[in-house]
C-alpha positions in Angstrom: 92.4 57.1 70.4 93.4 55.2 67.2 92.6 51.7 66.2 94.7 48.9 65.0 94.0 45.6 63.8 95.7 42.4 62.3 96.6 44.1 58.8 98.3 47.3 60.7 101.7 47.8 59.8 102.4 47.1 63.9 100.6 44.5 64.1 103.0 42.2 60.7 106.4 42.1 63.3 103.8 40.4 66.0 103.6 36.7 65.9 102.7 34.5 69.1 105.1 31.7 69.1 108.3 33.7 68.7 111.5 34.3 70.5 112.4 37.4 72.4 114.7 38.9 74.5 114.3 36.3 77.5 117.3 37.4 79.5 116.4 41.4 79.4 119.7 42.6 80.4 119.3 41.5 83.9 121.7 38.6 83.8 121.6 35.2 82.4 120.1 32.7 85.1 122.2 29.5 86.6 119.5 28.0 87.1 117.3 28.3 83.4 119.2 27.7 80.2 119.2 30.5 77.2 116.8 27.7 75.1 114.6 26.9 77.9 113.6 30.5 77.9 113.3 31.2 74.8 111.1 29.1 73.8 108.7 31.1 76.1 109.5 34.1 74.9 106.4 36.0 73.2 107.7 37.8 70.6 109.6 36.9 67.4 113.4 37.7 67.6 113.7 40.6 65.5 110.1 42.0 65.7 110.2 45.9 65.7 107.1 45.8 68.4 106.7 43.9 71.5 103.6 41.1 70.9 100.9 43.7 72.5 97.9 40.9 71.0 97.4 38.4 74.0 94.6 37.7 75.5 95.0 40.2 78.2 96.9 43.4 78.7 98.8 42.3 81.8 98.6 43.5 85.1 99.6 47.0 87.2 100.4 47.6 91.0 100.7 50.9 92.0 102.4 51.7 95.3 101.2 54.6 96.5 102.7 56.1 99.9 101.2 59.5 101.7 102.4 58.8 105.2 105.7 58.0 106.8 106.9 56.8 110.0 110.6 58.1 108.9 110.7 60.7 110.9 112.2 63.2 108.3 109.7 62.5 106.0 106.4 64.9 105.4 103.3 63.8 104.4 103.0 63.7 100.4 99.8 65.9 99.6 98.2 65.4 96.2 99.5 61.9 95.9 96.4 60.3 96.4 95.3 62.3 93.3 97.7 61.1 91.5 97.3 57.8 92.1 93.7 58.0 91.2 94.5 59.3 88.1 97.2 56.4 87.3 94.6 54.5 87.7 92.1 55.2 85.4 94.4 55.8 82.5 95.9 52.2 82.8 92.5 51.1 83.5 91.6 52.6 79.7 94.6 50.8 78.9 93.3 47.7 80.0 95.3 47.0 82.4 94.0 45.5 85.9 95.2 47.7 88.3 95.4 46.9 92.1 96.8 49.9 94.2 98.3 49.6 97.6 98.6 52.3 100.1 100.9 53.3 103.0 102.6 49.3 103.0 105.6 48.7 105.0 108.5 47.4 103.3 107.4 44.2 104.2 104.1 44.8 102.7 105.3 45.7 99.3 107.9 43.1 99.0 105.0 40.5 99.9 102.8 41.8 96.6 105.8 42.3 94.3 106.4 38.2 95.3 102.7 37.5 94.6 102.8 39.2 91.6 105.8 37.6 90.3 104.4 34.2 91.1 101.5 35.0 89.1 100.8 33.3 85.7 101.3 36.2 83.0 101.3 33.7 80.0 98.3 35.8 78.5 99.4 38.8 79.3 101.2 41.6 77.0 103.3 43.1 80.2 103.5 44.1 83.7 103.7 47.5 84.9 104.9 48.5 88.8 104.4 51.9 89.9 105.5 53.6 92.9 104.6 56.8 94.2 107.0 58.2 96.9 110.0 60.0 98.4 113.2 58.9 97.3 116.7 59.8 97.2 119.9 58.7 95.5 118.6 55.4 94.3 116.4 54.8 97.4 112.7 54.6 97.7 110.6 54.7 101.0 107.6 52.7 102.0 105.9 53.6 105.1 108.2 52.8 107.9 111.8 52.4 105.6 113.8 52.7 102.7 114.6 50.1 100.2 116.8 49.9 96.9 114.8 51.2 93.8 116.2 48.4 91.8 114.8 45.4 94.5 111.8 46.6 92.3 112.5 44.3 89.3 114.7 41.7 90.6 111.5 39.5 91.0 110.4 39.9 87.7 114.0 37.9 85.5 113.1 35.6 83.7 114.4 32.6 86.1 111.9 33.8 88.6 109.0 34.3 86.5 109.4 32.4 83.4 105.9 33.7 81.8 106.9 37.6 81.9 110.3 36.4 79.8 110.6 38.2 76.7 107.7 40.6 77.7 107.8 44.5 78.6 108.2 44.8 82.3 107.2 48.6 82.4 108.6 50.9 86.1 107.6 54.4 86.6 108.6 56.0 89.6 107.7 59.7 91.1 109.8 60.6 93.8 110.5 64.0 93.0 110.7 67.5 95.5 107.6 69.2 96.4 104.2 69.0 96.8 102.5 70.3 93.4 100.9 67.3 90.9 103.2 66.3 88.1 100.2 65.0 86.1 102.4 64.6 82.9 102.6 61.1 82.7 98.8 60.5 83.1 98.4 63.4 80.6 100.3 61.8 77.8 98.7 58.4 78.5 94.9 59.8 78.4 95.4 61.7 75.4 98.6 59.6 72.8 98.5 56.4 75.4 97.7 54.1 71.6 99.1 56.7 69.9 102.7 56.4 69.8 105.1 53.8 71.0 106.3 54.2 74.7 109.7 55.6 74.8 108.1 58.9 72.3 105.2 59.2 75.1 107.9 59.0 77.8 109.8 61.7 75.5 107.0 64.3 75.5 105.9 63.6 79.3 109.9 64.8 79.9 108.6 67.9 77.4 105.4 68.5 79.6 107.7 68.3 82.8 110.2 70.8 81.8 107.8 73.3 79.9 105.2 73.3 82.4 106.4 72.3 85.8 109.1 73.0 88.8 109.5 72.5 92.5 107.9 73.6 95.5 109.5 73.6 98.5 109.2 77.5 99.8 110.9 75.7 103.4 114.6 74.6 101.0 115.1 77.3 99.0 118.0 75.6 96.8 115.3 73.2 95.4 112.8 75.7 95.3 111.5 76.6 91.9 113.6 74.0 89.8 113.6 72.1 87.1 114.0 68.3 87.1 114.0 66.5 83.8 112.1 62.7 84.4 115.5 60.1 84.1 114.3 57.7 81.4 116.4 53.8 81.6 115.2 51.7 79.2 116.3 47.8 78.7 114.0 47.4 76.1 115.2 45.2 72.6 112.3 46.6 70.8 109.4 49.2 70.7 106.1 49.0 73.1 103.1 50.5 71.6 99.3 50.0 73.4 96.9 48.9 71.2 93.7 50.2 71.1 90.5 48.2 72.8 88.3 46.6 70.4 84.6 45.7 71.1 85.6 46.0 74.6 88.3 43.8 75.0 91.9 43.9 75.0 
């Protein structure tokens, strides 16, 4: 992993009391005006980088589901894997991750609302992952199937004013089969401070087609295929994880 520090190329764009994309592309709020949430906003207006220097690196919920109560829906072997190893790679990251299995709709709504009342003023970002079935823009929790993007509407700026301006960061696997698709934890471990997001999301698509396809022997017309990772990005500048120095990030 490589090291940066204050005299880093990177690190000259970053300034703490700058203005950022406070809106995302989300939607302007009725309710908070375009100065109001600016002046929150972490990083300066035309930085090249995200501010990645607070005090912490932010927090990560990961949604892992296994078992359904749909009754179409099999049980998702391996998952559990890959959760664990989500979790250690944004753990050497620092992120603090809390991971939630199995939850009800209910359930998962209730700890995106928690999360989003949180205060992430010394934080760099927020990352939501969720690890499921899904279909045509729908995700499933245990017992039923919600919109994918209900995922972020707690997260605009008029609901959580201290995440304005900041990287809010969604992976989703709800792809066909049941082999891993370790790709994304792959890239993390081994370029996570490396390169700036969108390239590692770039060569996880690379791992993914090169190395990977489906496995569902039972539907033979998804069987063996390939299925390139859909990247959507909002972003108004580049994310890049700095490295942990003398133990803290």
């Amino acid at each position: 992993m490589c090291s940066t520090d204050n005299n880093s190329s990177m690190n000259n764009g970053m300034q703490r009391d700058d203005v950022g994309d406070a809106f995302g592309s989300f939607g302007r709020s009725s309710t908070v005006s375009p100065l109001s949430v600016a002046q929150l906003a972490p990083t300066q207006r035309y930085a090249t980088y995200y501010n990645m220097n607070h005090s912490k690196r932010g927090v990560a919920l990961i949604f892992n589901h296994e078992f359904f109560t749909v009754p179409h829906l099999k049980p998702r072997c391996g998952t559990n894997v890959d959760c664990e190893n989500l979790t250690l790679n944004l753990k050497n990251l620092g992120f603090e991750v809390n991971d939630f299995h199995n939850l009800t709709h209910k359930d998962v709504v209730k700890q995106l609302e928690r999360a989003a009342e949180m205060d992430h003023s010394e934080h760099d970002c927020l990352v939501i992952a969720v690890l499921s079935h899904g279909e045509l823009g729908l995700l499933y929790a245990h017992d039923t199937a919600y919109k994918a993007d209900s995922l972020w509407h707690y997260f605009t700026a008029d609901k959580c004013q201290s995440l304005a301006g900041k990287p809010k960061l969604f992976f989703i696997q709800a792809c066909q089969g049941d082999k891993l698709d370790p790709a994304l934890c792959m890239e993390l471990r081994d370029n996570g401070t490396h390169y700036d997001l969108l390239t590692l999301l770039t060569f996880v698509c690379q791992r993914v087609a090169l190395d990977y396809e489906s496995n569902t022997p039972d539907n033979m017309a998804m069987h063996q295929q390939k299925q390139i990772p859909c990247i959507t990005t909002m972003l108004t500048r580049l994310v890049k994880f700095t490295s942990p120095r003398n133990g803290v990030i």
